[in-house]
C-alpha positions as CSV (number, residue, x, y, z in Angstrom):
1,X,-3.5,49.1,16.4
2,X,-1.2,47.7,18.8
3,X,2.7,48.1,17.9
4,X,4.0,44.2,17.3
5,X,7.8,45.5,16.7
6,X,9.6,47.6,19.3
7,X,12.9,48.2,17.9
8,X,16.1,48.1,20.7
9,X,18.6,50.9,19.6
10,X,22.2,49.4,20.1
11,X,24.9,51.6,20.6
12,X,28.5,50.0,19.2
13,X,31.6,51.5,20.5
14,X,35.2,51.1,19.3
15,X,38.5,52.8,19.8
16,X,41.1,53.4,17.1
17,X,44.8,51.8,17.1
18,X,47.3,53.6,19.5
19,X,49.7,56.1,17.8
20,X,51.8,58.8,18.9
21,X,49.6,61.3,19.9
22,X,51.1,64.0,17.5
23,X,49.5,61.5,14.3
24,X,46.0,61.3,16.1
25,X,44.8,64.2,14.6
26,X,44.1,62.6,11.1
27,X,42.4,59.3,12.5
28,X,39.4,58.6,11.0
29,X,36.9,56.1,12.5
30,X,35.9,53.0,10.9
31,X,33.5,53.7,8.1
32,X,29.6,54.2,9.3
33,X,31.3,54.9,13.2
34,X,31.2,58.6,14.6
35,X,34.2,59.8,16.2
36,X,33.1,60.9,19.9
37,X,36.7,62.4,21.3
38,X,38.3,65.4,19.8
39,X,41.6,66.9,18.6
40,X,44.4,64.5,19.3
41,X,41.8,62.2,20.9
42,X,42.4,60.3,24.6
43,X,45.7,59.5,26.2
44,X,45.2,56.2,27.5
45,X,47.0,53.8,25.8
46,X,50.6,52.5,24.6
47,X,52.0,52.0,21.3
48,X,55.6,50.0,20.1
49,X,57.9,50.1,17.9
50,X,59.9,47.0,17.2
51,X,63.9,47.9,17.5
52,X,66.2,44.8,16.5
53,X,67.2,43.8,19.9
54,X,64.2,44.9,21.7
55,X,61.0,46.8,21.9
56,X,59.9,50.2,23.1
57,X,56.7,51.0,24.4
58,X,55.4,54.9,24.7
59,X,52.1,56.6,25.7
60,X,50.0,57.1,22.9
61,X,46.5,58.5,21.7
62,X,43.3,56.7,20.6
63,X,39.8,57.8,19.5
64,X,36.8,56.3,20.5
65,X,34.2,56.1,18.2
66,X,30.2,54.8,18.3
67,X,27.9,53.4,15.9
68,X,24.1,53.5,16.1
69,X,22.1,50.2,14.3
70,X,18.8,49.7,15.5
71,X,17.6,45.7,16.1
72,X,14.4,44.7,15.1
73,X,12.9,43.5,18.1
74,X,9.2,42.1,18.8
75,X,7.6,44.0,21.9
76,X,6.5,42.4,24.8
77,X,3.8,39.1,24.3
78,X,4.8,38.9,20.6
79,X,7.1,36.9,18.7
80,X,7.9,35.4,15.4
81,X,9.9,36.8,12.3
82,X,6.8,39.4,11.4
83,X,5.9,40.0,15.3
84,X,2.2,38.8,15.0
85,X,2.7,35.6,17.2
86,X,1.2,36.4,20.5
């Protein structure tokens, strides 16, 4: 029996919101996302806080996070919702 559905794997990534890397610790991912960086996560971006006159920008930290779904996908030379048009 010939397989009529070859499933792609997708991998989703994200990062988390900047924050002082000191609060990064605690992050959680979105729910259903796996967090892929450790401890107080990557260095790589800037937050701001908002002063009345003006705003101040400093390095932060963010985590990355993936997310595995798998798309139902017909293989090759079939198509249709249930894969058996050839």
């Amino acid at each position: 029996k010939m397989k009529k559905q070859c499933d792609q794997k997708l991998l989703i990534r994200m990062k988390t919101e900047c924050v002082p890397c000191s609060l990064n610790l605690d992050t959680k991912c979105p729910a259903g996302y796996t967090k892929i960086t450790n401890g107080t996560g990557i260095p790589d971006c800037r937050y701001y806080l908002e002063m009345k006159t003006h705003t101040l920008s400093f390095p932060g930290c963010r985590h990355h996070c993936v997310k595995e779904f798998e798309q139902p996908e017909c293989c090759q030379g079939h198509w249709g919702p249930d894969c058996t048009g050839k």
